[in-house]
N, C-alpha and C positions, 0 to 999 in steps of 0.2 A: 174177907176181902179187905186188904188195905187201899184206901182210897188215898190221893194228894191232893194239895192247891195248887193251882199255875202261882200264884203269887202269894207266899204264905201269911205275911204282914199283911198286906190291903185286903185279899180275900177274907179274914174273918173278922176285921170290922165293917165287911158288907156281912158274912152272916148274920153279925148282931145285928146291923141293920134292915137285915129285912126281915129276922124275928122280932124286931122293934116296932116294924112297920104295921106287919102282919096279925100284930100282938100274938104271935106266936110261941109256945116252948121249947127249948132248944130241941128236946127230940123231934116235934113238927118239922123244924128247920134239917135237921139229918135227914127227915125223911123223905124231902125234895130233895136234900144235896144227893142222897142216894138214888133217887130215883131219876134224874139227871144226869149221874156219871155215863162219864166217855171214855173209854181204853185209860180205867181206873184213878183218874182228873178229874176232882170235879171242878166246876164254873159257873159262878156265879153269874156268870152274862147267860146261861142256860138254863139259872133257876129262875130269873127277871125272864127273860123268853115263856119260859113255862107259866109263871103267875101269871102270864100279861093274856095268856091263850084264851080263850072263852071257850067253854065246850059245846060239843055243837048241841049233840041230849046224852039227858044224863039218868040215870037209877037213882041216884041220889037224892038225899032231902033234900030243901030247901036250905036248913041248917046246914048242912053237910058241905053242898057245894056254895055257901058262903065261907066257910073254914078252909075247905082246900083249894079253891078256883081263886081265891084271892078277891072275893068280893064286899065290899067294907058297908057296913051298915049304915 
């Protein structure tokens, strides 16, 4: 599947910046933007949406859902 950005300059100095944030590695960050996409666009204002979520319960470690839920130590 080929994916785009709505805005291709701005959008991927927000990717850096929320694998910067997240202290993330780039695949981490694909793997929101991917999991994110909408009618093959991804959006950064949808991966911010997504980290901001709290889940309600989770299977997850403790670990786990500090690395994907976006919660900082």
């Amino acid at each position: 599947m080929v994916c785009v950005l709505k805005n291709e300059q701005a959008d991927v100095l927000e990717l850096f910046a929320i694998a910067d944030e997240k202290k993330w590695t780039w695949f981490e960050t694909y793997q929101l933007a991917k999991a994110t996409t909408v009618a093959q666009v991804i959006s950064v204002k949808r991966m911010r949406e997504k980290i901001a979520q709290k889940p309600a319960s989770s299977d997850f470690s403790p670990k786990e859902n500090d690395h994907y839920q976006g919660s900082q130590e």
